[in-house]
C-alpha positions, 0 to 999 in steps of 0.5 A: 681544439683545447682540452675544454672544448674536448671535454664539452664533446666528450660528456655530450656525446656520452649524454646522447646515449643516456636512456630519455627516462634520465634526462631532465626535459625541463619543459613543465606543461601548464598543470590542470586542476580536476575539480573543474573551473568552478566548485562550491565549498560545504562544511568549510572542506573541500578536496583538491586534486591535480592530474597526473604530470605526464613525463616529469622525473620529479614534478612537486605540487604547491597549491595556493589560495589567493585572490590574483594570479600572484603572491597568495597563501599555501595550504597543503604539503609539498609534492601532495597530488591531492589536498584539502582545503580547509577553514575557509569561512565566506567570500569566494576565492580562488584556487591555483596549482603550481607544479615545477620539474626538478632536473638531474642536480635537483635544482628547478629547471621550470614552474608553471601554474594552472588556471584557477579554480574559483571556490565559492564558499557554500553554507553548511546544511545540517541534515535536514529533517521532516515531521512527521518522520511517515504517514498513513493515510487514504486515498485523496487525504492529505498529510501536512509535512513540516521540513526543518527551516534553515537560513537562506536556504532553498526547498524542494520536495519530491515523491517516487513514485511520481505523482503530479500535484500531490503537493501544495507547494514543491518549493516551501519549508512545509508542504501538503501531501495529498494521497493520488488514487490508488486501487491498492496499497501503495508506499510512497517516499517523499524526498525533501531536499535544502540547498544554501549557497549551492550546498545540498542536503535531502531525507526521505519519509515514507508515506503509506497510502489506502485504496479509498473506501467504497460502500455498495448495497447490493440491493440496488438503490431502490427497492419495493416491499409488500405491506408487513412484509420485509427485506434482506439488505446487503451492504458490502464494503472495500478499501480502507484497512479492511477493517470496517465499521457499517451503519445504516440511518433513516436521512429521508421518506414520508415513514416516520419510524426510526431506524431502529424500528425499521431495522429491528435494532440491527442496524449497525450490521452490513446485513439488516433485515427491514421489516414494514412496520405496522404503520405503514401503508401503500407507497409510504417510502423510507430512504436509507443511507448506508455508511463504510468507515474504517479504523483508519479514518479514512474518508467515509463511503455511502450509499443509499436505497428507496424502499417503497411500500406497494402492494403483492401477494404472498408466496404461497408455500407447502409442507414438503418432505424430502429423503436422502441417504445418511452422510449425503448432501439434500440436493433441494431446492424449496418450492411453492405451491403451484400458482403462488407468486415465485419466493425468491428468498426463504427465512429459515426459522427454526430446525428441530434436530432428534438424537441419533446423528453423528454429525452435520453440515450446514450452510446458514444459521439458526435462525437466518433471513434471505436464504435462496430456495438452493439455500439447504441443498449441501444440508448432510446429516449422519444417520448412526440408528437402525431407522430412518430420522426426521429432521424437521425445518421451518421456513417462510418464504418471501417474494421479490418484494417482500411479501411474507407467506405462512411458515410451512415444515420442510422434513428431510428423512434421513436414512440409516446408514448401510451395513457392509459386508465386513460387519456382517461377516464379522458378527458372531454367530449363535449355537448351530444357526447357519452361516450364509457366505 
C-alpha cells in the first residue's frame, strides 16, 4: 500500500469519529416559502419569509423575483430569512427562494430553490371613510350613508348586531340604513369595507337607534259625555327620547267647535279636560286625535277617541265633614247622596286653609280636574292651636260620562295636637298650687 492511499485511510477513518453536527451533509432539501402558493401585494410591500432549514450548517437565502424559473432580479440581502419585497407597481409576478449549504471549506456544496409564490400586485386603499361619521335615529327611520369611492374597488357593508335587510344595498359605495325595531335603546356599528385587486380596507360608524314613539289615551277610543258636562282625557306617551311634545286636534264630528273651545285653551298638554260646549245637543259627536312628538324627530304616534254627547243625570253629592287628628292622613273617600248616580271622578275647586298649621300634605293641586273619590284620602295637616280647625274643600263630582253635579263643602276638622306628659311636667307652677305627679 503506498503512503497516499494510507493517508486517504487514515483522515477517513478520523472523519468517521467527527461529531455529525461538523459534517457537511450536502444534501440541500427543496426550501418552502411560508407565505403559501399565492399572496396579494397592498401598498407596494409585502414580507416574504422562508421556513427553517433543518440540519444545514450554513444555509444562505437568496430570493428572486422573476417571471420563469431562470435568471431573474434579487432583491433583499444574503442569508436573510425573512425580507420584504418592495416597489413593485403592477402586473403579477413570481416570487422564488433560493437556499445553498456551504460545506466545511466554505464552498457550496449544493443549491435548490422552492416552488414560486405568485404575487399579484393588489391596489393600495386608502382608509376608506363614511359620512356621516354616526347617526341618531328611531325605530324604522332611515339614515342615508355615503362611503368614499375608490376606482375599481368593491363594496360591502355590514351591521353588529345583525339586522337583516336594514340596507338598500350591502354592496354600493352608499347605502340606506333603515333602524330595525327596537324596544329600547340600541347602539349599532356598521362596518363598510373596500376591497381593489384583493386588498381590504373597513371603518366602522356607529348608529344609535330609539324605540319608536307610541301614543295611548287612556280613556279609550271612545267615550260618552252628558250635556254640559265634561272630560279628563289622558294622553300617555313612550319611546323616543323621552322628551315629548303632546297636542291634541279636532280631525272629525258633527260639532263645530274648534278645539281650543273643546279643550279650553289646553290642548297642547297630555291631560286636557273636554268640556261640552253650550251648543252642543244629544249625539252631537266630536273626534279627536291626540299626536306624540319628540325633540328627536322621530316618526309622530297617534291616537285618536269619539266623544259623544248623550244624555245622564248628574251625581248627586252632599256636604260632608269628616274629623282626623293633627299630623294624620284623612282616610276619606267622598261619597254621594244615596240614590244619585255613582261620581266616578271629582274636581277639586278650591280648599279654603285658616292660620294655625304647621304643615301640609297634599296629593293634587289647587284646582285639579279627574280626581278619584280616594283622591283626599293622604290629605294631613298640623293642627299647633289649642282648638280644633277647619279646612274647608270644595268639589264637584261627575259621573262615568260626564255629568257634572252641584259643588258641595267637604270639611276636614283637624284637631289639635296632644300634649305630652313631658310638657306638662315641664310647666311651671304658680305660689302654693298643687303639684299632681
Amino acid at each position: 500500500m503506498n503512503s497516499k492511499n494510507n493517508y486517504l485511510i487514515i483522515l477517513c477513518f478520523f472523519l468517521s469519529f467527527l461529531p455529525k453536527s461538523l459534517k457537511s451533509q450536502c444534501t440541500v432539501s427543496t426550501p418552502k416559502i411560508l407565505n403559501g402558493a399565492t399572496a396579494t401585494l397592498c401598498g407596494n410591500t409585502i414580507e416574504v419569509e422562508a421556513a427553517t432549514v433543518a440540519g444545514f450548517i450554513k444555509p444562505a437565502f437568496r430570493w428572486r423575483a422573476v417571471t420563469s424559473a431562470i435568471g431573474g432580479v434579487v432583491f433583499g440581502s444574503d442569508d436573510l430569512q425573512k425580507t420584504t419585497v418592495t416597489g413593485i407597481s403592477a402586473g403579477t409576478i413570481n416570487i422564488y427562494l433560493e437556499v445553498s449549504e456551504t460545506d466545511l471549506s466554505g464552498g457550496t456544496c449544493g443549491r435548490k430553490e422552492s416552488s414560486r409564490l405568485t404575487l399579484t400586485i393588489g391596489n393600495k386603499i386608502f382608509p376608506p371613510s363614511v359620512s356621516p361619521g354616526a347617526g341618531t335615529i328611531c325605530d324604522g327611520q332611515a339614515l342615508n350613508l355615503f362611503g368614499n369611492s375608490t376606482s375599481g374597488a368593491s363594496y360591502t357593508w355590514s351591521v353588529t348586531p345583525n339586522a337583516p335587510g336594514a340596507f338598500s344595498s350591502t354592496t354600493s359605495v352608499s347605502t340606506i340604513f333603515t333602524a330595525p325595531t327596537v324596544s329600547e335603546v340600541a347602539t349599532f356599528k356598521v362596518n363598510f369595507k373596500v376591497n381593489s385587486s384583493g386588498c381590504e380596507e373597513s371603518t366602522d360608524v356607529y348608529v344609535k337607534v330609539y324605540p319608536a314613539l307610541s301614543a295611548t289615551i287612556e280613556n279609550g277610543s271612545s267615550a260618552e259625555v252628558c250635556l254640559a258636562g265634561e272630560l279628563a282625557l289622558k294622553g300617555t306617551a313612550a319611546g323616543g327620547t323621552n322628551t315629548h311634545t303632546h297636542s291634541w286636534t279636532k280631525v272629525g264630528g258633527t260639532g263645530t267647535e274648534n278645539i281650543s273651545t273643546l279643550l279650553d285653551g289646553h290642548q297642547n298638554t297630555s291631560n286636557p279636560v273636554f268640556k261640552t260646549p253650550a251648543t252642543a245637543t244629544v249625539g252631537t259627536t266630536y273626534n279627536l286625535e291626540y299626536t306624540v312628538t319628540d325633540e328627536l324627530g322621530c316618526n309622530p304616534a297617534k291616537a285618536a277617541i269619539l266623544i259623544t254627547i248623550g244624555s245622564g243625570a248628574a251625581p248627586i253629592a252632599i256636604d260632608q265633614t269628616h274629623t282626623q287628628c293633627s299630623d294624620a292622613e284623612s282616610n276619606f273617600t267622598l261619597q254621594v247622596a244615596a240614590g244619585s248616580v255613582p261620581a266616578t271622578s271629582w274636581n277639586l275647586n278650591a280648599v279654603n286653609i285658616p292660620t294655625g298649621f304647621e304643615g301640609r300634605k297634599w296629593n293634587a293641586a289647587v284646582p285639579s280636574s279627574g280626581l278619584p273619590p280616594d283622591g283626599l284620602i293622604e290629605d294631613a295637616y298640623v293642627n299647633s292651636t289649642n282648638s280644633p280647625i277647619q279646612v274647608v274643600y270644595t268639589m264637584t263630582p261627575l259621573s262615568s260620562i260626564g255629568c257634572v253635579g252641584n259643588p258641595v263643602n267637604v270639611t276636614f276638622n283637624i284637631l289639635s295636637a296632644p300634649v305630652t306628659l313631658k310638657e306638662i311636667i315641664s310647666s311651671p307652677i304658680c305660689g302654693n298650687a298643687p303639684y299632681w305627679h
